[in-house]
VEXLONU-976187 format. One record per residue (C-alpha): x negated, y negated, z. Coordinates in steps of 0.1 Angstrom, whole numbers, padded with zeros to 4 digits, always signed. Layout:
<atoms>
XYZ/...
</atoms>
This chain:
<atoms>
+0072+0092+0223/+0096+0123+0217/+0131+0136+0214/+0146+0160+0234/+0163+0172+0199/+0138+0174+0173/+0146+0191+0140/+0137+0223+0127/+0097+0219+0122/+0109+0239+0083/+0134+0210+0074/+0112+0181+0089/+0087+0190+0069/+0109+0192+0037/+0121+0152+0042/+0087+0148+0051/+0079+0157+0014/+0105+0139+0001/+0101+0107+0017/+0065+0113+0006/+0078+0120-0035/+0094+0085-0030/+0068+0068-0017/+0048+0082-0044/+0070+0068-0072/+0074+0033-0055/+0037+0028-0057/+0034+0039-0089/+0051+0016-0104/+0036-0009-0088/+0007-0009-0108/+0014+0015-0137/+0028-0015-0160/-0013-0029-0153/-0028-0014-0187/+0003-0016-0206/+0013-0052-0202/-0003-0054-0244/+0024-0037-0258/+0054-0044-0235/+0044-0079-0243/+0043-0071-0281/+0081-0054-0280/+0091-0082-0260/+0075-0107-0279/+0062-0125-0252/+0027-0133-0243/+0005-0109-0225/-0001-0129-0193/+0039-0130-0190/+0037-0096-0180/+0023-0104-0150/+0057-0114-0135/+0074-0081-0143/+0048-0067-0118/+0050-0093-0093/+0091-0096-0093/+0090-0061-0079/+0058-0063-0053/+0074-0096-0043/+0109-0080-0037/+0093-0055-0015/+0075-0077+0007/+0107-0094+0008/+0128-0070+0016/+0113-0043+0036/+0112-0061+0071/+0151-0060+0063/+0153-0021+0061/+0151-0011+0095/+0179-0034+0106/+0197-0016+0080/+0192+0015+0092/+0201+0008+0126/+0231-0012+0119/+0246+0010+0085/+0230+0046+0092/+0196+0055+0079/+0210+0086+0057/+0230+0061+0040/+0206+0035+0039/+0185+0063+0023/+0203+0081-0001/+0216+0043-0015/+0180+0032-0016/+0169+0061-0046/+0203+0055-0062/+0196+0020-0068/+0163+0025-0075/+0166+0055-0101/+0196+0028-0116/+0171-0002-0118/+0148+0019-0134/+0170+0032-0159/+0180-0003-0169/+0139-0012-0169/+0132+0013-0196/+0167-0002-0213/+0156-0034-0213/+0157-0053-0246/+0144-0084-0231/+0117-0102-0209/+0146-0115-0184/+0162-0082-0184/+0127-0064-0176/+0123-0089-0147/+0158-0087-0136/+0159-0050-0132/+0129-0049-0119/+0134-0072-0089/+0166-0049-0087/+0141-0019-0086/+0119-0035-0054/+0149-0039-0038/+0155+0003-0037/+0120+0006-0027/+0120-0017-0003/+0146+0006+0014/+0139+0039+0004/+0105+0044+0017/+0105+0027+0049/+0136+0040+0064/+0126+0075+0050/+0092+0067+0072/+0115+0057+0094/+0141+0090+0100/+0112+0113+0101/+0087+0095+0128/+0120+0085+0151/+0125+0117+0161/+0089+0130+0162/+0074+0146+0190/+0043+0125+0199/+0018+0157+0189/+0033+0159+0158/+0027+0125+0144/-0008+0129+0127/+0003+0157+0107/+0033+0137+0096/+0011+0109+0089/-0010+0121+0069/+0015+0138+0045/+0031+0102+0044/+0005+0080+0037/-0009+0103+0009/+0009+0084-0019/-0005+0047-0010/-0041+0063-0014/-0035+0081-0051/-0010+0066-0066/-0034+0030-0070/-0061+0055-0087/-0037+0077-0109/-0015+0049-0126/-0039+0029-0148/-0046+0061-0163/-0015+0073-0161/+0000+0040-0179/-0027+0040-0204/-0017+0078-0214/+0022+0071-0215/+0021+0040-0234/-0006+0055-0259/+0011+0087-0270/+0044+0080-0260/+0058+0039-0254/+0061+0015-0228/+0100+0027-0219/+0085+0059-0203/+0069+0041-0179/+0099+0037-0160/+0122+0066-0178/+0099+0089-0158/+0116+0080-0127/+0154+0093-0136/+0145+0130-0137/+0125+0125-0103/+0150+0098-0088/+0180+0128-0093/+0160+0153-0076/+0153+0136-0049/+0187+0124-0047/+0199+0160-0044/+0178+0171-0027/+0180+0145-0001/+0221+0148+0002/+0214+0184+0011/+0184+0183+0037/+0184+0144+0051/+0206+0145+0084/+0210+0110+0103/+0182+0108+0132/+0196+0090+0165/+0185+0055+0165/+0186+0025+0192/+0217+0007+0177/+0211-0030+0163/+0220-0062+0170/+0230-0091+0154/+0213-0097+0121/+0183-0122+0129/+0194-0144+0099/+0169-0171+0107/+0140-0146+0111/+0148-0127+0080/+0147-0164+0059/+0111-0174+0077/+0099-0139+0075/+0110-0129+0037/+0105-0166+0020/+0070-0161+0040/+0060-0125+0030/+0074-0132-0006/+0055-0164-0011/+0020-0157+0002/+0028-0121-0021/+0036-0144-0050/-0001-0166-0044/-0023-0132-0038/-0008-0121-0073/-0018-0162-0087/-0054-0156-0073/-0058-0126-0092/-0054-0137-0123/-0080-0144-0145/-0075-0179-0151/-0063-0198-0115/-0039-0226-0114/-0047-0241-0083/-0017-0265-0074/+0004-0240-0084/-0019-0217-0056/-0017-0245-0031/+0022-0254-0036/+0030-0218-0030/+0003-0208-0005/+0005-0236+0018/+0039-0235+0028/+0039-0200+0029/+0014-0200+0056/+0035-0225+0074/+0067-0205+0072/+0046-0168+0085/+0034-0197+0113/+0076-0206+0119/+0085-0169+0118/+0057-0160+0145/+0072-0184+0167/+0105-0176+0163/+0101-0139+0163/+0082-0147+0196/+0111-0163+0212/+0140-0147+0199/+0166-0130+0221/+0175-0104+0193/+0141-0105+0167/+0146-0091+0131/+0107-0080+0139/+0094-0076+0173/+0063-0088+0175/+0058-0081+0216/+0045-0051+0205/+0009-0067+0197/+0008-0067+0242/+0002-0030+0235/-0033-0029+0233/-0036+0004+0205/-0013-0010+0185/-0026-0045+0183/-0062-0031+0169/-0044-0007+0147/-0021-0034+0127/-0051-0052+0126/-0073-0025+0110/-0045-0010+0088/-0046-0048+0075/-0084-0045+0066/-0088-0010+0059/-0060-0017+0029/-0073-0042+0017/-0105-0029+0009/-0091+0003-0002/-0068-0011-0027/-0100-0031-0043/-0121-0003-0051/-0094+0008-0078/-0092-0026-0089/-0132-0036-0094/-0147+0004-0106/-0130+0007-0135/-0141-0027-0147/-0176-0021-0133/-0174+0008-0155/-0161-0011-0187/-0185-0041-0186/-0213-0032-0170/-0218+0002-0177/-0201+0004-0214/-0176+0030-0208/-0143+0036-0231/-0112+0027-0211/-0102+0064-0206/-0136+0076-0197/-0135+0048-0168/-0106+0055-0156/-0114+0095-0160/-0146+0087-0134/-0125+0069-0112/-0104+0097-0107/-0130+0115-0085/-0118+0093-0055/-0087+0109-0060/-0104+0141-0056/-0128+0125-0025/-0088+0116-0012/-0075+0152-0016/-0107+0168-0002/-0106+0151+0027/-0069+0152+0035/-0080+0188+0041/-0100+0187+0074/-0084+0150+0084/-0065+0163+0110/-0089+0190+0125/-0116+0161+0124/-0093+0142+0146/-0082+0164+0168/-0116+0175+0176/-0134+0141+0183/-0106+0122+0188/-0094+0085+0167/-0123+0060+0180/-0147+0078+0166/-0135+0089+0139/-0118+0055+0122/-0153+0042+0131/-0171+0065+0109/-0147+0064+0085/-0147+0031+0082/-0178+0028+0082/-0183+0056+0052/-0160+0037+0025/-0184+0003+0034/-0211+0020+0029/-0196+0034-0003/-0190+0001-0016/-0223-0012-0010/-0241+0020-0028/-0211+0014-0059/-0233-0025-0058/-0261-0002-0063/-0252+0018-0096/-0258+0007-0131/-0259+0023-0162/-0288+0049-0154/-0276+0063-0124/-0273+0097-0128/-0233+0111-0133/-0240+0134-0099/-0250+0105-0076/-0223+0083-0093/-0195+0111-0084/-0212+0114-0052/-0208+0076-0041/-0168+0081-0056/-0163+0111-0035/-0176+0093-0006/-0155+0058-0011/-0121+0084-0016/-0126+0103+0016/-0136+0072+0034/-0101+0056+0024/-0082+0091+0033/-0095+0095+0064/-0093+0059+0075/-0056+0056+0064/-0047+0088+0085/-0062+0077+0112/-0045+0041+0112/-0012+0059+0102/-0011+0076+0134/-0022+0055+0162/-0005+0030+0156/+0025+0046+0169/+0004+0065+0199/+0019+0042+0226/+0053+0026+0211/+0080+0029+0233/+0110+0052+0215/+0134+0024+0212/+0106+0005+0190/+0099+0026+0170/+0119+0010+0140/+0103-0023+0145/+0064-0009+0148/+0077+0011+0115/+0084-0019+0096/+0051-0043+0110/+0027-0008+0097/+0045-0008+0064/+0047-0046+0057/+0006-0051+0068/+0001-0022+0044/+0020-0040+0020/+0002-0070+0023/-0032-0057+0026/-0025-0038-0008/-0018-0072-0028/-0045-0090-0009/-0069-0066-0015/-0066-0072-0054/-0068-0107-0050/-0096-0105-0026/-0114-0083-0055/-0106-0112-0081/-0119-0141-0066/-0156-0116-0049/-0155-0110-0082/-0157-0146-0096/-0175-0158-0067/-0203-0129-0075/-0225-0149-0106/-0230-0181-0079/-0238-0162-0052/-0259-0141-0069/-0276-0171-0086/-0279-0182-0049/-0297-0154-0039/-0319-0153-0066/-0300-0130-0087/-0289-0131-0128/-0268-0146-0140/-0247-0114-0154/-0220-0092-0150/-0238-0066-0130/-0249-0090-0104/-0212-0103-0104/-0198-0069-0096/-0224-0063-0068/-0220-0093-0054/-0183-0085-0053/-0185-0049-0042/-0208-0061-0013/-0181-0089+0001/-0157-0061+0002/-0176-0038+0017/-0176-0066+0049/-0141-0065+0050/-0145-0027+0053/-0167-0034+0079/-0140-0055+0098/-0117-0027+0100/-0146-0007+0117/-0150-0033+0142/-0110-0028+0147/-0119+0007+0153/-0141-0003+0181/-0119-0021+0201/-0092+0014+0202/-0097+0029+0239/-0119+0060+0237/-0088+0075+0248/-0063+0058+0222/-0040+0086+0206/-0046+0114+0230/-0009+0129+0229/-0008+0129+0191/-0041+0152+0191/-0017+0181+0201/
</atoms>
């Protein structure tokens, strides 16, 4: 997988950056509005649970949207696709931190998963298109940076803003950094030569979006505290039936908006598959620490969320030697044990309480964050190790939307290990109380670690050769 015309290693590594800043910001604000949703509600004058919505209109619109963007970019140009994509996102969040009302919160941000939906994956998309194959884990890794911190950073980070400034800057932040990357992007972002499109797939991009948006839309229901179940079942039933109608037509079609012959390839059908469960259970850890931190071990909000921050730091450290780990002993091996680190992680998290010692706590952090950065590397790059050139826009789009998907399910997952901890604990002869409830939890999502591992296992020992340079 390479181009005869690759750009300047100096200005691929600049959109690499900025394609990186955006991704950044777009998960951010996935999750920063989490810890303020009191006061937004209070200036809206709406209840708290409402705010719920105002996070799932925009996680919604990106699952929505996204397997739209590469068509896009084929059909319209993907520096135009691009530069449009931050415009309308810095405008939707402009009017977000405008907003006067609940509708006109939710409105502008549906309007804001819209840019995102664009921006990042036809960035991904102009800088891995015209990659040479050896160059593809270090562009990885710089890419898939953001998904790992930004989940850790923003409840903090929305706690801060909304305590010593309000709940406006939450999405005000983004104008300054929207405009630079704007500029920034007109002057360095030229259009990569892509494979051109087809006819829009118009009955794959109803089964596919209404299907994506709908089983988003029940992973956010099942994480809420209280459950309403038909509303769960009237949602998540026939969104499983529609994915089922997509898969079938995708198969078939002539011209697919997503083609899903790419699972024949043997590398890339384990790696979509552990990308799917290696996000899920990284996106939980942020989720379940911070409240194992609150109710089981006592801690103050900020305190918690100041401790979770050292798998941030496990995240950066290990970004460090990612590369040179698997360039030396190759992807198999690697994804297995890294893998295999953030379950074990997990498991030893089940393990903490109250009196563990600060140093072993940090430790067990360190491990979970370097676990998750190595992992999501790893997966990041294989994928693509034996995608043909001329599919590289539709393997782009299937690694971004299972990300996508694995990030939302991953919360939910936490949510219901988490309820489903006091009678399984009580089953196992466990108390009843919150500690047993979290480890219970903590466990069960350590074995979806585990199936990402066994994902790992099925890569040939040879898998991603070319991309070890």
């Amino acid at each position: 997988m390479s181009n005869d015309t690759p750009p300047a290693r100096d200005q691929q590594r600049a959109v690499v950056l900025l394609v990186a800043g955006c991704f950044f910001m777009e998960m951010l604000d996935g999750t920063i509005v989490t810890t303020s949703a009191p006061r937004i509600a209070r200036a809206l004058a709406v209840p708290v649970g409402s705010i719920a919505l105002v996070i799932t209109a925009y996680l919604v619109t990106l699952a929505v949207l996204i397997p739209l963007s590469s068509w896009l970019a084929a059909r319209v140009g993907a520096r135009a696709t691009f530069l449009a994509a931050i415009v309308l996102f810095t405008l939707a969040s402009a009017g977000c931190a405008l907003s006067a009302s609940f509708a006109e919160l939710v409105a502008m941000r549906v309007l804001q998963g819209a840019g995102a939906a664009m921006m990042v994956p036809v960035g991904r998309l102009m800088v891995l298109a015209p990659a040479k194959s050896s160059d593809l884990l270090a562009l990885t890794a710089l890419l898939v940076w953001p998904g790992l911190i930004a989940p850790v950073l923003a409840p903090l980070a929305g706690g801060l803003i909304t305590t010593y400034a309000n709940w406006h800057w939450l999405f005000a932040i983004n104008l300054p950094l929207g405009l630079l990357a704007l500029l920034v992007g007109v002057r360095i972002v030229h259009p990569p030569s892509l494979p051109p499109a087809g006819g829009l797939d118009v009955a794959g991009l109803l089964l596919v979006g209404t299907g994506l948006g709908a089983i988003t839309f029940t992973a956010d229901l099942l994480a809420q505290q209280r459950i309403d179940w038909p509303l769960v079942a009237a949602i998540g039933l026939p969104s499983a039936l529609l994915l089922a109608g997509a898969v079938v037509h995708l198969r078939k079609a002539t011209e697919p908006l997503v083609n899903l012959r790419l699972a024949r390839i043997r590398t890339f059908r384990a790696a979509l598959a552990g990308t799917a469960f290696h996000f899920t259970a990284l996106s939980a850890a942020p989720f379940l620490a911070p409240l194992l931190f609150e109710e089981v071990f006592h801690w103050s909000p900020v305190h918690a969320g100041s401790v979770v921050l050292l798998i941030f730091v496990g995240n950066v450290g290990a970004k460090a030697v990612a590369n040179s780990l698997y360039g030396r002993y190759g992807f198999r091996p690697v994804l297995v044990a890294s893998t295999a680190a953030l379950a074990v992680s997990l498991v030893l998290l089940a393990l903490t309480g109250p009196a563990t010692p600060l140093v072993l706590l940090a430790a067990v952090l360190l491990l979970s964050g370097a676990g998750r950065s190595v992992g999501a590397t790893g997966y990041a790059a294989v994928i693509f190790a034996d995608v043909p050139p001329a599919e590289m826009r539709h393997a782009n789009t299937l690694s971004l939307t299972t990300q996508q998907l694995g990030g939302s399910w991953g919360v939910a997952l936490a949510a219901i290990a988490l309820r489903l901890g006091d009678p399984l604990g009580r089953l196992f002869g466990g108390t009843a109380d919150a500690r047993t409830a979290y480890a219970v939890a903590l466990t069960l999502i350590a074995c979806v670690a585990l199936l990402s591992t066994a994902q790992a296992l099925r890569l040939h020992p040879a898998a991603g050769q070319a991309l070890r340079g």
